[in-house]
C-alpha positions as CSV (number, residue, x, y, z in Angstrom):
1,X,0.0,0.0,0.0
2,X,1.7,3.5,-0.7
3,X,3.2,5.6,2.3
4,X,0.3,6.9,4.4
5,X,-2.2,4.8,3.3
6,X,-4.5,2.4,5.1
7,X,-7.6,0.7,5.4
8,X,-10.4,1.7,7.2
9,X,-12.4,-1.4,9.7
10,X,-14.6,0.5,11.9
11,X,-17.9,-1.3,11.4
12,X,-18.1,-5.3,11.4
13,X,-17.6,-6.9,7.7
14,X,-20.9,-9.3,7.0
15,X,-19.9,-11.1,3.6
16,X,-22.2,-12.8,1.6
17,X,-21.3,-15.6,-0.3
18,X,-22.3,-18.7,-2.3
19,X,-22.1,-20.5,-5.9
20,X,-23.6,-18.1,-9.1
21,X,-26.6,-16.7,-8.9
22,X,-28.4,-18.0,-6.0
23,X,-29.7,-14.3,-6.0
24,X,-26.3,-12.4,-3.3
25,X,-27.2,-9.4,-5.3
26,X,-30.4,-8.9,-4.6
27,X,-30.0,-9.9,-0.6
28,X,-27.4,-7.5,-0.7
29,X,-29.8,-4.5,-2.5
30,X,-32.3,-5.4,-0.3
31,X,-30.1,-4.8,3.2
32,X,-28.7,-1.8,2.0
33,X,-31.8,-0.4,1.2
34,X,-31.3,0.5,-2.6
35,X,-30.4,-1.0,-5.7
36,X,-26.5,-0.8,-5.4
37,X,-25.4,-3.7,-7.2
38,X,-26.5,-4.6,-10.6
39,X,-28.7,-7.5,-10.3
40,X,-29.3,-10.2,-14.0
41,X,-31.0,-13.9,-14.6
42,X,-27.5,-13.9,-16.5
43,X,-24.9,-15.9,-14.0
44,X,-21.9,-14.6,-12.8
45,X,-22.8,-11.2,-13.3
46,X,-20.9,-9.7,-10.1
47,X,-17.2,-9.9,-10.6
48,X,-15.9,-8.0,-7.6
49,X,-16.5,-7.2,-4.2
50,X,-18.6,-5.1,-3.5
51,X,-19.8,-2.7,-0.6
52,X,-21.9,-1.2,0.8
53,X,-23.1,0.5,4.5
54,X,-26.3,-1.0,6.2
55,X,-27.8,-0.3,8.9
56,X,-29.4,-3.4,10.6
57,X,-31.7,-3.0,13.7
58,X,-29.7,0.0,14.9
59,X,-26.1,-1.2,14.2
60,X,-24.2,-0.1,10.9
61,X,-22.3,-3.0,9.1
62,X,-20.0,-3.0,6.3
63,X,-22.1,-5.3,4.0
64,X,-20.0,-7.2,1.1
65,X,-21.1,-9.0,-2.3
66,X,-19.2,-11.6,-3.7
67,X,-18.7,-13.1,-7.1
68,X,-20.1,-16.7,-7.2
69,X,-18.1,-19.2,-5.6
70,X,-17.3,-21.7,-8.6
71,X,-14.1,-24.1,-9.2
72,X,-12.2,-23.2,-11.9
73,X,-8.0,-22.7,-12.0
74,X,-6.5,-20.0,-10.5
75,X,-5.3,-18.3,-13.8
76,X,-8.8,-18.4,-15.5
77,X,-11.5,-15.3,-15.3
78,X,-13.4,-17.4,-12.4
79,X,-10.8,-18.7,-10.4
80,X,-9.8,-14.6,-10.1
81,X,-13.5,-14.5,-9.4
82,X,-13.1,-17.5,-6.4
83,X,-10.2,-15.6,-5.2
84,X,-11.4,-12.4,-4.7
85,X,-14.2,-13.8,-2.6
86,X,-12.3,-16.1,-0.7
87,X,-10.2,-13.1,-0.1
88,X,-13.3,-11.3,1.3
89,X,-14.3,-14.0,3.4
90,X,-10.9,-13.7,5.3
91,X,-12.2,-10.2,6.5
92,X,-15.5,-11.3,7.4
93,X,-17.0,-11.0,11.0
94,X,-19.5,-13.0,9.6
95,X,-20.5,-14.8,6.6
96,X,-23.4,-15.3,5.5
97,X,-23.9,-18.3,3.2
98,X,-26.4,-18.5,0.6
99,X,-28.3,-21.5,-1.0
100,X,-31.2,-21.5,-3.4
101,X,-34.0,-23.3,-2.0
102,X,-36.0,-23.8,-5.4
103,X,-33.0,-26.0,-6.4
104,X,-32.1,-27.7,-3.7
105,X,-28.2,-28.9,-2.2
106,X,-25.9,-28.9,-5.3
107,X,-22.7,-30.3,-5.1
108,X,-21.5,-27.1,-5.2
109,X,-23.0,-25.6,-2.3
110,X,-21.8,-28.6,0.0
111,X,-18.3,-28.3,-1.4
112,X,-18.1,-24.5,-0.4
113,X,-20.1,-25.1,2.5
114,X,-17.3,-27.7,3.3
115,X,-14.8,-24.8,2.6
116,X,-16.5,-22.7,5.4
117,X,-16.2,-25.0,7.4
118,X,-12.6,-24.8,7.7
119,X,-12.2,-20.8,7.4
120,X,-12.7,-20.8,11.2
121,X,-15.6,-17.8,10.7
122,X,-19.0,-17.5,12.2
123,X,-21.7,-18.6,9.2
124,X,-25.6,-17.5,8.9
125,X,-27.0,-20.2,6.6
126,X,-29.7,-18.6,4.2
127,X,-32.1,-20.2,1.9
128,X,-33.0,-17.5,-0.5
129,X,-35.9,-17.8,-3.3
130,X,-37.8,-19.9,-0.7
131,X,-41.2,-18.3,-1.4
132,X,-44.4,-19.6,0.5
133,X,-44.6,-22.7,2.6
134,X,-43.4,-25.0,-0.1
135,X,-40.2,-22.3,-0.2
136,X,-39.9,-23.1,3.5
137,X,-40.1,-27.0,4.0
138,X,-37.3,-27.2,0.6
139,X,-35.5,-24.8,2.9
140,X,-35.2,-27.3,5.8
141,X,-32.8,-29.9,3.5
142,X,-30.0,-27.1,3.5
143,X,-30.2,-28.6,7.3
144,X,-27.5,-31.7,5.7
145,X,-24.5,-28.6,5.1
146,X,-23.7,-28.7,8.6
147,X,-23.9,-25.3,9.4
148,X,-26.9,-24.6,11.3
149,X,-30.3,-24.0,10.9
150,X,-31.2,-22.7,7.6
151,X,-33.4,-19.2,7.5
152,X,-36.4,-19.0,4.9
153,X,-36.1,-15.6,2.9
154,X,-37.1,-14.5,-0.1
155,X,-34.7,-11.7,-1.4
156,X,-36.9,-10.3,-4.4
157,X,-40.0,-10.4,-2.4
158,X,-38.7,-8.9,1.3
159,X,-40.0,-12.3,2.9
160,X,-37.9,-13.4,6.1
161,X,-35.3,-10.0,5.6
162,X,-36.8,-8.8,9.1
163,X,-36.0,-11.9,10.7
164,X,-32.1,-12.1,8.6
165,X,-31.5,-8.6,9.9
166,X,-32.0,-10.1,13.8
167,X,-29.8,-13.0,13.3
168,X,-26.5,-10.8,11.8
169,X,-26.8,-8.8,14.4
170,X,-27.1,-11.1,17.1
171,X,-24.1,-12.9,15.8
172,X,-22.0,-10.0,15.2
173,X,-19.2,-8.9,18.2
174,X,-19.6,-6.4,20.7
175,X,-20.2,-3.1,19.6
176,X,-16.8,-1.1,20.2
177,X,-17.3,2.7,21.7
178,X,-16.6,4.9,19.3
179,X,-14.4,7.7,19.1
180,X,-16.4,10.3,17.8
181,X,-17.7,12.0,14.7
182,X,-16.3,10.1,11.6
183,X,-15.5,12.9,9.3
184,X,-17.5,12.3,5.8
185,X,-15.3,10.9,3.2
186,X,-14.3,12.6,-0.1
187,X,-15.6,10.7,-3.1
188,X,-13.8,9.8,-5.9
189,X,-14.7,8.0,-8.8
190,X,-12.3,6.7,-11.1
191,X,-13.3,6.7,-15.1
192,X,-12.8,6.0,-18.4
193,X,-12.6,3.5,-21.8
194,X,-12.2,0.1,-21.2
195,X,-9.1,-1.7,-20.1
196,X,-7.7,2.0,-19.3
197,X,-5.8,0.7,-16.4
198,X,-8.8,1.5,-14.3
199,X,-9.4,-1.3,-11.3
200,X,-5.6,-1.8,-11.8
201,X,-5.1,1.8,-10.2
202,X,-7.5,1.1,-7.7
203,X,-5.6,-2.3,-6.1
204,X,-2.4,-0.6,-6.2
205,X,-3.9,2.4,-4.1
206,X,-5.4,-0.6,-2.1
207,X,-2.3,-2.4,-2.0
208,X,-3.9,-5.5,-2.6
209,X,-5.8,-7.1,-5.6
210,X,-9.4,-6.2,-4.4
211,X,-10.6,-5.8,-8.3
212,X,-10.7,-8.5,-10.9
213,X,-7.5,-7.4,-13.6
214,X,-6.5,-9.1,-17.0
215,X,-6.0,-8.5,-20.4
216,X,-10.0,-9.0,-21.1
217,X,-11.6,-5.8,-21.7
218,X,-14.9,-4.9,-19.4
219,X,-14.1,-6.8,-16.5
220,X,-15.1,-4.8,-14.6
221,X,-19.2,-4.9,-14.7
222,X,-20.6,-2.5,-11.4
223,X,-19.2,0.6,-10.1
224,X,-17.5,-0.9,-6.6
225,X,-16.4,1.3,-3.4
226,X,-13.5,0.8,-1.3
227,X,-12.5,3.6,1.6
228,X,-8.8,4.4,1.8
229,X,-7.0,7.4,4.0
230,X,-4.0,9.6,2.8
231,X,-3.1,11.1,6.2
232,X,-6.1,13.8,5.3
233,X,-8.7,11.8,5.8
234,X,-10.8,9.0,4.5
235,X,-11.7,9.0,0.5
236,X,-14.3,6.3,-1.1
237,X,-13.0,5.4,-4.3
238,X,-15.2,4.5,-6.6
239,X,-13.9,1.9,-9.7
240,X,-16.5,2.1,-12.5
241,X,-17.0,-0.1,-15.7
242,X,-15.6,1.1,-18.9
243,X,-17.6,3.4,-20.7
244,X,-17.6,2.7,-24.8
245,X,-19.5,4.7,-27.7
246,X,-23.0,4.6,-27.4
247,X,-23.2,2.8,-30.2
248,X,-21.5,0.0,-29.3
249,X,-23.2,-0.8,-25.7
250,X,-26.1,-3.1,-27.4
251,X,-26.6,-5.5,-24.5
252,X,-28.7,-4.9,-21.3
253,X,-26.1,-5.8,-19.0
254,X,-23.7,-3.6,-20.6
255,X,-26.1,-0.8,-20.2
256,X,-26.7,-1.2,-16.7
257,X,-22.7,-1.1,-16.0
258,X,-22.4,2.0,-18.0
259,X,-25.6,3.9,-16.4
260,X,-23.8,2.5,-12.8
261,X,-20.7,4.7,-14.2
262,X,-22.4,7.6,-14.8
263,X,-24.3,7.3,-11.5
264,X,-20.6,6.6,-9.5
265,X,-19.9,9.8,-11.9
266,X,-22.6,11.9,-10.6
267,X,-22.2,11.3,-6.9
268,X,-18.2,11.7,-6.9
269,X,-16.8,15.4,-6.1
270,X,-13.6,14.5,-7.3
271,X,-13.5,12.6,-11.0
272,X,-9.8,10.6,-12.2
273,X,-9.9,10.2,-16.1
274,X,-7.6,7.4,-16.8
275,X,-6.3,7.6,-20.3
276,X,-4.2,4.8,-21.9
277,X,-0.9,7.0,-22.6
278,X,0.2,4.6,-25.3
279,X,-3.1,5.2,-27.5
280,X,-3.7,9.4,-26.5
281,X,-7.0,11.2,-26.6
282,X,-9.8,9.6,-29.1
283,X,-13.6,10.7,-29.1
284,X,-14.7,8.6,-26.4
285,X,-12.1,10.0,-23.9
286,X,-13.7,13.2,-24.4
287,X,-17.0,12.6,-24.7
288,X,-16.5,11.0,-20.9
289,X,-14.8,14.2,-20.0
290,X,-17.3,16.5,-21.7
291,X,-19.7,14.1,-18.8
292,X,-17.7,15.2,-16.0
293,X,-17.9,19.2,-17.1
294,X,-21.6,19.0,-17.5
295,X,-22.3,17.3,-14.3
296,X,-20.1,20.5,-13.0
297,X,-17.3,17.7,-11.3
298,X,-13.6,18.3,-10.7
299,X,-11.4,16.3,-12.4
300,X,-8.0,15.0,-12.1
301,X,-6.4,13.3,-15.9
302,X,-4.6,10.2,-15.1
303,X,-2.2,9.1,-17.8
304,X,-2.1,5.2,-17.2
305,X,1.0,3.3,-18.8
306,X,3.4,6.3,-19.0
307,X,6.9,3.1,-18.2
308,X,5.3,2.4,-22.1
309,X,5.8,6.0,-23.3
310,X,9.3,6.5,-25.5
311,X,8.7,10.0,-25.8
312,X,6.8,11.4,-22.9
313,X,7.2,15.1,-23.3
314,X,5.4,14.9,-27.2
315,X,2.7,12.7,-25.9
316,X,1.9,15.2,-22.5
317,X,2.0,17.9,-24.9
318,X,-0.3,16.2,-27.5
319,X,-2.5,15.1,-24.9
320,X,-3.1,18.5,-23.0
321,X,-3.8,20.4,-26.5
322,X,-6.7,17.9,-27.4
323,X,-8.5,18.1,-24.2
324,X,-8.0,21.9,-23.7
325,X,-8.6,22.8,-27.1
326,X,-11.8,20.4,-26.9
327,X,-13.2,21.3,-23.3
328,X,-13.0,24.9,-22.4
329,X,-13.7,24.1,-18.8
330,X,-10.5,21.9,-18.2
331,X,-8.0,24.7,-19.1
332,X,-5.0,24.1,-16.2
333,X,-6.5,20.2,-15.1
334,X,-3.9,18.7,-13.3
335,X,-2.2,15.9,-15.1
336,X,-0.5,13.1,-13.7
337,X,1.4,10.5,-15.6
338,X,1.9,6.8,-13.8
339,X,1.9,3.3,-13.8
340,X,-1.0,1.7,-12.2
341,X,1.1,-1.7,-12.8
342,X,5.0,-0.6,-11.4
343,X,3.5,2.2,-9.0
344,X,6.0,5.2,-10.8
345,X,4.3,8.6,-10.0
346,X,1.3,6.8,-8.2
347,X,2.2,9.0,-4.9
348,X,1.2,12.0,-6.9
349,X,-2.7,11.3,-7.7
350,X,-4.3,11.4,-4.2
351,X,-2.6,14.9,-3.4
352,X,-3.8,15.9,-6.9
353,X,-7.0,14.8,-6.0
354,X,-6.7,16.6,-2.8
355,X,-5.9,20.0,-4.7
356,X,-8.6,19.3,-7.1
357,X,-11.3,18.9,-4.3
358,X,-9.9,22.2,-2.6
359,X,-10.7,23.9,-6.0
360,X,-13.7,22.9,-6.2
361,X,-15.2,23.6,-2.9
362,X,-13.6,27.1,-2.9
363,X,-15.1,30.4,-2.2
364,X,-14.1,33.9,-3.6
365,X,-14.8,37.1,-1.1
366,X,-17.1,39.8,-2.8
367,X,-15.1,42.4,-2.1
368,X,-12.3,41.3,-3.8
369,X,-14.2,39.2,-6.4
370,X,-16.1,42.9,-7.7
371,X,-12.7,44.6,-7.5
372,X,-11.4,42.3,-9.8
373,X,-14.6,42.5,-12.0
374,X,-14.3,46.8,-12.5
375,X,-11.0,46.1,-13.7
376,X,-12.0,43.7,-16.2
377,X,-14.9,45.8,-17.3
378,X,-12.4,48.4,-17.4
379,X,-9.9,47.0,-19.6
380,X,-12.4,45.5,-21.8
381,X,-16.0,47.1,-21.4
382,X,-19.4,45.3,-22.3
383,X,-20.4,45.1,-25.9
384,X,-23.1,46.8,-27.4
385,X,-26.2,45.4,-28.2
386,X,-29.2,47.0,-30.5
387,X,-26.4,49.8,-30.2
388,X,-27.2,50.3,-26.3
389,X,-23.9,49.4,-23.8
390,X,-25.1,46.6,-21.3
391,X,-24.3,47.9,-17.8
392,X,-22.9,45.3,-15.5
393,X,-23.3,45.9,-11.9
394,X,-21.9,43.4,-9.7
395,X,-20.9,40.1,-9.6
396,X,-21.4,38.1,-6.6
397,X,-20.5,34.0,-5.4
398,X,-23.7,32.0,-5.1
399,X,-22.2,28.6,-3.9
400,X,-19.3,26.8,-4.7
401,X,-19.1,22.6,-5.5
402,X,-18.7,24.0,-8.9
403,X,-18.0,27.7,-8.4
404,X,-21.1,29.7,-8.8
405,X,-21.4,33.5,-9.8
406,X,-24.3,35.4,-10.7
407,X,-23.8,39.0,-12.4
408,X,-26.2,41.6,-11.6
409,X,-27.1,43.9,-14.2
410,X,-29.3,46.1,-17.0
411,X,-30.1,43.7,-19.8
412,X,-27.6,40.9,-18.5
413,X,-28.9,38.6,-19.7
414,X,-27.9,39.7,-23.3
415,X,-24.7,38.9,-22.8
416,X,-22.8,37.1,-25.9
417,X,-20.9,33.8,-25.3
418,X,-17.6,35.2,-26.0
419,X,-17.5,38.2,-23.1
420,X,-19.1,35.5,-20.9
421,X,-15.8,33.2,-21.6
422,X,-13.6,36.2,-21.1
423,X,-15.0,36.6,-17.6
424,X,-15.1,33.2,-16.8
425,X,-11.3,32.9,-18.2
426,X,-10.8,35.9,-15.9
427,X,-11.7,34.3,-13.0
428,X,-10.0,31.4,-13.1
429,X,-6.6,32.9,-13.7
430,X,-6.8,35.6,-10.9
431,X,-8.7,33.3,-8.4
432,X,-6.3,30.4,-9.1
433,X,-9.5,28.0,-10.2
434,X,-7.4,25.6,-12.2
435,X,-9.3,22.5,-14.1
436,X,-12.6,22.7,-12.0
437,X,-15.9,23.7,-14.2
438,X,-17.8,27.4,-13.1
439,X,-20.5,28.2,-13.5
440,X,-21.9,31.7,-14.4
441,X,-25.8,32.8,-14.0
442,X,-27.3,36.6,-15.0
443,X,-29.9,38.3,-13.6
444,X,-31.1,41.5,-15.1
445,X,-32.5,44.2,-12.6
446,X,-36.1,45.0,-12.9
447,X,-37.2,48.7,-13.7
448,X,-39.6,49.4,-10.6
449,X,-42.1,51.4,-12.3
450,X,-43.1,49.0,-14.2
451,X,-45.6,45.5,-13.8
452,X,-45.0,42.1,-15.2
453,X,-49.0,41.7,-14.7
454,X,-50.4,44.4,-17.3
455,X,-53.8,44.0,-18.3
């Protein structure tokens, strides 16, 4: 993990696990309280591990999905699956192990029942899908695993989640006191094309192979949280799945991963772009970061495999000239070149992101802000327009998280484009608002003798 990074394992880990779709997914929506994961009749649909914050019967868990337990060699797509879960089980305060009732004991589930046996972890056995008495009595054969009585639920229809929310916490450990106020994280999500480098960036700030890599594009299928801390403070980073042309996404599970991106997109404050530095800027790379502008997000631009760069000041250079001259908003973005895979220039993104968030959160004084805005009516004065000068009167900050202004004026809202830029442009060179959009509003002042309401 790099220097001054860590972990964060305040609230007990419940893990849920068991063989493909015995529906994990939709338990795990349905104790979270929202659809979180992405949830398909399609097997195997969750890759990683994912989490998520619940609040059970007064106590707050850290709640985690796994990929289906299946056997398969290590070096294939599944056994990284089986590893990543097995990995999450280590964590786990408790697991609880789920079975499909409507299909009874497979060998499967008594092989990784077998498994959990071993792992020397408390285990809640649940018989999901077990709808109705019929559900219930098929529910009792799961009584042959050897790990307890079984507990009836149905995960699609709410059945029995009352009764699950009892048991995890009666078998979780003492509550610890705690310290005080957690500080609310900053969110970052971490975009881009696929296989940009993307969950490969996200283990190394981990320090440990929490996403599913490889040289298959899109394995990455949900947008996936983990919490680390920089010696600021806790940030969620968010991993997302690849985001392609429109055109291409034709399938329904591709879809849902991409609208999951944009929805990690839209609740971040603090957006990395990872670009592939061996390929450059293409149209997708900017039509992701024309996403982040609108949705008013800061943004840090991440240029993955920069060890495979031969010449690295041309391609920075090449780089920065697309996006700027593309996206008006990200004139002065922070860059920073790494390697997700060796770890060179890796200790410069979180402080980058740090910067970013400072940006974007920051607030301009009025007095100083309207000083600045008579000299740049001064130097250049508003145009004309139906050969009458607009008069611009003041120019206030409404809110920041993007940077707000409103101006204040006779006829403001006349104003061209291109005087609009200048001011912006302004703004963001004297007020030191690199790479973050603002945003600017104009209200005109009303003449008080007259009435909107004429009859």
């Amino acid at each position: 993990m790099a220097d001054g990074m860590r972990r964060t394992a305040k609230r007990p880990v419940v893990v849920i696990a068991g063989r493909p779709n015995v529906g994990k997914s939709t338990l795990f929506n349905r104790l979270v309280g929202r659809r979180q994961a992405i949830v398909s009749d399609e097997p195997g649909v969750t890759r990683d591990r994912k989490e998520g914050e619940a609040l059970l019967r007064g106590r707050t868990v850290c709640l985690i999905d796994t990929a289906g337990l299946e056997e398969a060699a290590p070096e294939t797509l599944f056994g990284r699956m089986r590893s990543s879960s097995e990995q999450g089980v280590s964590q786990a305060d408790l697991v609880v192990f789920c079975i499909d009732a409507r299909a009874g004991i497979t060998p499967a589930d008594a092989h990784f029942a077998s498994w959990l046996r071993k792992q020397n972890r408390p285990v809640l056995l649940v018989a999901n899908k077990a709808e109705g008495r019929a559900g219930t009595e098929a529910a009792l054969e799961a009584y042959s695993l050897g790990l307890g009585t079984p507990l009836a639920l149905s995960a699609e229809h709410g059945e029995g989640i009352a009764d699950l929310m009892s048991e995890i916490v009666d078998r979780l450990p003492p509550e610890e006191e705690e310290a005080g106020e957690e500080e609310r994280p900053l969110r970052m999500a971490i975009v881009g094309r696929p296989n940009a480098g993307k969950s490969t960036l996200l283990n190394s700030l981990l320090g440990e192979e929490r996403m599913i890599t490889g040289p298959e594009a899109g394995l990455t299928r949900d947008a996936v949280s983990a919490f680390i801390e920089d010696g600021h403070g806790r940030i969620e980073v968010v991993d997302t799945a690849g985001m392609r042309k429109r055109a291409r996404v034709d399938q329904g599970l591709e879809r849902m991963s991409v609208s999951a991106s944009i929805e990690a997109l839209k609740m971040a404050e603090v957006v990395v772009l990872v670009l592939d530095a061996t390929r450059g800027v293409d149209e997708q790379d900017l039509q992701i970061a024309r996403l982040i502008e609108r949705e008013g997000r800061a943004c840090v631009l991440a240029l993955n495999k920069w060890d495979a760069v031969e010449d690295r000041k041309k391609t920075r250079e090449f780089i920065m000239d697309r996006i700027e001259s593309s996206l008006a908003q990200m004139r002065g973005i922070t860059v920073v070149p790494f390697s997700a895979l060796t770890g060179e220039g890796l200790s410069r993104l979180l402080p980058a992101v740090r910067q970013a968030s400072e940006v974007w959160n920051a607030r301009v004084g009025t007095s100083d802000l309207n000083r600045w805005f008579e000299e740049a009516l001064e130097r250049h004065q508003p145009p004309l327009v139906d050969g009458k000068r607009l008069k611009l009167r003041y120019i206030t900050q409404v809110k920041s998280r993007p940077p707000t202004f409103v101006i204040f004026g006779t006829r403001v809202e006349q104003l061209p484009e291109g005087y609009k830029r200048y001011l912006i442009n302004g703004i963001r060179e004297v007020f030191h608002l690199p790479g973050v959009p603002i945003r600017m509003q104009l209200r005109g002042t009303r003449n008080p003798y007259t009435t909107q309401d004429k009859k």
